[in-house]
C-alpha positions in Angstrom: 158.6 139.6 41.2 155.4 137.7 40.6 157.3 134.0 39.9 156.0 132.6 43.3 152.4 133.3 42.3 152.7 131.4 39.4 153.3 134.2 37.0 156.3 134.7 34.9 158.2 137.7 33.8 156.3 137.7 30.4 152.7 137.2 32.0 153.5 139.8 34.9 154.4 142.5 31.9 150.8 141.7 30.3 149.5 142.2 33.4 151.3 145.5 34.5 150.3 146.9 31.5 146.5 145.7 31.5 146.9 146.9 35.1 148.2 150.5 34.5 146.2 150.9 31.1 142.7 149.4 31.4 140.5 149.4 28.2 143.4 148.2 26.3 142.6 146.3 22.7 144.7 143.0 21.3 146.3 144.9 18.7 147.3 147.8 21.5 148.5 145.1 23.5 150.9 143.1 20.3 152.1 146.3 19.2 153.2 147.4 23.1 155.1 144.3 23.5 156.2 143.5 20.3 155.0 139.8 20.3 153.0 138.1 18.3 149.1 137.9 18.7 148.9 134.3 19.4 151.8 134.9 22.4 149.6 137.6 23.6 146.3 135.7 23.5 147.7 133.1 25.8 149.2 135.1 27.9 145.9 136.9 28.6 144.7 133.5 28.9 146.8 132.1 31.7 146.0 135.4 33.3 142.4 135.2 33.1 142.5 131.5 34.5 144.4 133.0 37.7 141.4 135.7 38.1 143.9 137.9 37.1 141.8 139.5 34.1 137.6 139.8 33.8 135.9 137.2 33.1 136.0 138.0 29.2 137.0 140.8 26.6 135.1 144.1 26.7 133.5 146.4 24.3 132.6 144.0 21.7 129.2 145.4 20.9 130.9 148.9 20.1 133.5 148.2 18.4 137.3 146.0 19.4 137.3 143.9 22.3 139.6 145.7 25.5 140.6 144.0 28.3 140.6 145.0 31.9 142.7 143.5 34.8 140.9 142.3 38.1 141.3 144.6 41.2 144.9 143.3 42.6 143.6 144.4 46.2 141.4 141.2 45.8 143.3 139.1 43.2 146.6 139.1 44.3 145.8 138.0 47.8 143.6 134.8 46.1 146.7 133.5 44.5 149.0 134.1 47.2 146.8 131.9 49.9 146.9 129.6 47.0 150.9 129.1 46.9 150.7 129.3 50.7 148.5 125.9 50.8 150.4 124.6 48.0 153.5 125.1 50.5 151.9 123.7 53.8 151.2 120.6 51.2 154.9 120.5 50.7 156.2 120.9 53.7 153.8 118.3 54.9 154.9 115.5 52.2 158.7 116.5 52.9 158.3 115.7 56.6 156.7 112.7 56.0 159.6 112.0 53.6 162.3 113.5 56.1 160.3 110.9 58.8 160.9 107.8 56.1 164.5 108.8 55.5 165.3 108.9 59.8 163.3 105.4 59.9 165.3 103.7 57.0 169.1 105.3 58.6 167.4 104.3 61.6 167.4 100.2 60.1 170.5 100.5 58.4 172.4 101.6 61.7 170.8 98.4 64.0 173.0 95.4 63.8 171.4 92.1 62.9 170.8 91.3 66.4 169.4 94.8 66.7 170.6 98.1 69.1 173.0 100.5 67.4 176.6 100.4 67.1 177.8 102.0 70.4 180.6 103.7 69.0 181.7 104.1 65.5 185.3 105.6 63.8 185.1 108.3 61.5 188.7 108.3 59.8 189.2 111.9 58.7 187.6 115.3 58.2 185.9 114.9 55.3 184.1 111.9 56.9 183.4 114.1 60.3 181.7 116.7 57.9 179.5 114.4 55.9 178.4 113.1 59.0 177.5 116.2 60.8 175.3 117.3 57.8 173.3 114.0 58.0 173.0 114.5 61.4 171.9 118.4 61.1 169.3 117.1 59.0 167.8 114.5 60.9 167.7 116.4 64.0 164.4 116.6 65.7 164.5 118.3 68.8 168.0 119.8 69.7 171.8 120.0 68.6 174.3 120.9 71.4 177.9 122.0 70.2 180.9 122.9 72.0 183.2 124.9 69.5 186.8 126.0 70.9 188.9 128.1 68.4 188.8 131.4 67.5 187.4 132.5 63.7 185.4 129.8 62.0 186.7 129.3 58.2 184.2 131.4 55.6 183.7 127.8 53.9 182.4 126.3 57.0 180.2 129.4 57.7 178.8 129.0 54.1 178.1 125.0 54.6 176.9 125.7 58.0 174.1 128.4 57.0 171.4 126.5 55.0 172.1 123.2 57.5 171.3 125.6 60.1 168.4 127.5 58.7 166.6 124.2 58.1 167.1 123.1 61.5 166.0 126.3 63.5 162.8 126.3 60.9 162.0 122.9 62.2 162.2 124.2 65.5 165.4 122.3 66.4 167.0 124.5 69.3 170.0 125.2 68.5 172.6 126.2 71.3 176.2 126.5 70.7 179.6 127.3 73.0 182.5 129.3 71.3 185.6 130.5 72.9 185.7 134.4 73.7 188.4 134.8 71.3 185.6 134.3 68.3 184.0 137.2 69.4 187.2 139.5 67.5 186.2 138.0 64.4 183.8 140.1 62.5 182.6 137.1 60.1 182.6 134.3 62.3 180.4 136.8 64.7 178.0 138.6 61.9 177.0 134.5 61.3 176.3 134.1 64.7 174.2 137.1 65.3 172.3 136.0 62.1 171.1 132.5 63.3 170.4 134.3 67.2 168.1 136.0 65.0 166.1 133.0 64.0 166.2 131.7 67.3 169.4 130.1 68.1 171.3 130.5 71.4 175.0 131.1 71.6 177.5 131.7 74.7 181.3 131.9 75.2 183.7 131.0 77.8 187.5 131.2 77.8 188.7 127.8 76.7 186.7 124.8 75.7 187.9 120.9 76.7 187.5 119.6 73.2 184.8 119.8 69.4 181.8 118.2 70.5 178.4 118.1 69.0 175.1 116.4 70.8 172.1 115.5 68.9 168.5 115.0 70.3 170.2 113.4 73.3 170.8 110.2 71.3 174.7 110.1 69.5 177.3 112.6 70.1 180.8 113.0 68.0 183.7 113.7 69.9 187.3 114.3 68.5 189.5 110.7 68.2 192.6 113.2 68.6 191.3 116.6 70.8 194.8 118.2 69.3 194.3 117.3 65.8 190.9 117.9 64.5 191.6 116.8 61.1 192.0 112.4 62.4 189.0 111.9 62.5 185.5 111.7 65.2 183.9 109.3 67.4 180.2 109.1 66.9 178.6 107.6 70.7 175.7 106.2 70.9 175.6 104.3 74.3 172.6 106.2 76.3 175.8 106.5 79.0 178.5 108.1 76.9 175.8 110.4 75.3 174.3 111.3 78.7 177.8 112.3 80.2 178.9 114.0 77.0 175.2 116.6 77.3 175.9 116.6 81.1 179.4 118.2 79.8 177.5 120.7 77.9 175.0 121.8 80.4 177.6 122.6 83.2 179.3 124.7 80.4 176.5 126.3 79.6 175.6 127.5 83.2 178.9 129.6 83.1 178.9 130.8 79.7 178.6 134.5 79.2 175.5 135.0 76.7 176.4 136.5 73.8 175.8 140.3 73.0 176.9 140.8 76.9 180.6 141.5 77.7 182.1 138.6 79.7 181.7 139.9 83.0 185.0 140.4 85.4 184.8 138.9 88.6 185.9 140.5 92.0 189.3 141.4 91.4 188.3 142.7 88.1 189.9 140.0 85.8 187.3 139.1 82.5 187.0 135.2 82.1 189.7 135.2 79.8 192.1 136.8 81.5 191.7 134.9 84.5 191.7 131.5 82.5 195.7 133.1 81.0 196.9 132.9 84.5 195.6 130.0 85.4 197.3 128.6 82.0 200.6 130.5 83.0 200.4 129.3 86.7 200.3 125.6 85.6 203.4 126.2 83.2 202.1 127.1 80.0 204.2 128.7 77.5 202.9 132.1 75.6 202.4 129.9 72.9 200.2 126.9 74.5 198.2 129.6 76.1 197.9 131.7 73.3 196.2 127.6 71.4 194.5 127.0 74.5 192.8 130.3 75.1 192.1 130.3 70.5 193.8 133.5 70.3 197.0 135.0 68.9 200.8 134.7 70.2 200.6 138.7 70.2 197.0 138.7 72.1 198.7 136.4 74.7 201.6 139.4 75.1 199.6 141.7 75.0 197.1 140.7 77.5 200.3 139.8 79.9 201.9 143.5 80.0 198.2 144.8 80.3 197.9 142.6 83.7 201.6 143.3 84.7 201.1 146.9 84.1 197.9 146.4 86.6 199.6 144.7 89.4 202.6 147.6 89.0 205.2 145.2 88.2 208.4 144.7 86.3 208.7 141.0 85.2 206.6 137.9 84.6 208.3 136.4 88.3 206.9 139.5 89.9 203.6 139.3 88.4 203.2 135.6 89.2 204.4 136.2 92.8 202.1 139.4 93.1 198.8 137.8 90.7 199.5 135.1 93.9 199.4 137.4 96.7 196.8 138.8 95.5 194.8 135.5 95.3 194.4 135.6 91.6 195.6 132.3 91.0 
């Protein structure tokens, strides 16, 4: 329990017992643990040289030496301010390193006669990841994302977390858009409400145009295919392409329902996503195109079309488009 502080398990058992039974002797100590003497004496060593034991053995003049362990109220607090500067050293060289490794990505992405590459192919998924986690890890100030779909796969969850974690503890802001339809997915939602409890922001809407993700205002990857996710990505980084794609994001954001707050319903009572399925079904989409569009299943789509026809008290789909009409629903 005491690894951080620089103690192992074997040192942290001396210790414990030096700490529960002062006035202990060497040979008390050996036969407790069952080491050998010379084990034990440098044990007690290591622990006296993190003013974790008195200066020196006790009780010599009457007889064996015994050994006493240091108050932990006051020790324990020493060595832990100790690993805490040894940390803020760290974290100091590794944002010096992080600022080394952005310059020289930085050179390698400039062109001999300088400026960046104002768009660049990324030929399949596996490329698209690799590049997101570069990018997650050189972000300084803020990653937008626009994620349609329902549940999030539990391997993209688990490579997402530590990518994540890193940012928001760098004090990236994170804000993120997900379709209404993730909120019936217990996983994809648990990992969601963890990283809004580091700091990130996260709202839904109904549908979502395409994948997108924005990074400190600079590149932004947007799908080559918006229907097939695996082809591949563009990564923009034209100051005009990048601008429009966060100007996307920011109207989106204005009339995204926050998340832990039930998509409101509007004046005739319909939630977002129910007024977004017959919008879909007014423009001639099928069950199934609405059910893609809207990231849900073909049974959520049916379901969610008898609940409205049983509202508007009518018999058949014709009836409830004619009546969702009168009614000025659509």
């Amino acid at each position: 329990m005491l690894e951080v502080l620089g103690l192992d398990a074997r040192t942290e058992l001396v210790y414990r017992l030096v700490l529960e039974e002062p006035e202990l002797r060497l040979d008390e100590i050996v036969a407790r643990l069952g080491r050998s003497e010379d084990d034990v004496r440098r044990t007690l060593d290591q622990l006296a040289e993190l003013c974790l034991l008195d200066d020196g053995p006790h009780g010599a003049e009457q007889g064996p030496p015994v050994f006493r362990a240091l108050d932990p109220a006051a020790s324990l607090p020493f060595l832990l301010s100790r690993r805490e500067a040894e940390l803020a050293r760290q974290q100091r060289g590794l944002e010096v390193a992080r600022d080394a490794m952005s310059a020289l990505t930085t050179d390698r992405g400039r062109r001999a006669g300088g400026g960046f590459d104002a768009v660049k192919r990324l030929e399949g998924l596996d490329a698209v990841r690799e590049r997101l986690t570069e990018l997650a890890e050189l972000a300084r100030a803020e990653c937008l994302s626009l994620l349609p779909g329902g549940a999030q796969s539990p391997d993209t969850l688990e490579a997402s977390w530590p990518l994540d974690q890193r940012a928001l503890e760098r004090g990236v802001r994170l804000r993120s858009i997900y379709q209404d339809s993730f909120r019936n997915d217990p996983p994809t939602l648990r990992y969601v409400n963890r990283l809004g409890a580091l700091g990130a922001e996260s709202r839904t809407l109904p549908t979502l145009p395409l994948v997108m993700v924005v990074v400190d205002g600079e590149v932004a990857l947007v799908p080559l295919d918006p229907d097939d996710g695996r082809a591949g990505a563009l990564e923009l980084r034209s100051k005009g392409a990048v601008a429009v794609a966060r100007m996307l994001f920011e109207q989106l954001w204005v009339n995204a329902a926050p998340l832990g707050s039930a998509p409101a319903r509007d004046g005739n009572g319909l939630t977002p996503q129910e007024d977004e399925l017959l919008s879909l079904l007014a423009k001639g989409h099928t069950d199934a195109t609405a059910a893609r569009r809207l990231g849900v299943s073909l049974r959520t789509v049916r379901r969610m079309n008898a609940e409205l026809t049983a509202r508007m008290q009518v018999r058949s789909r014709f009836q409830a488009g004619a009546e969702a009409a009168r009614r000025g629903w659509v």
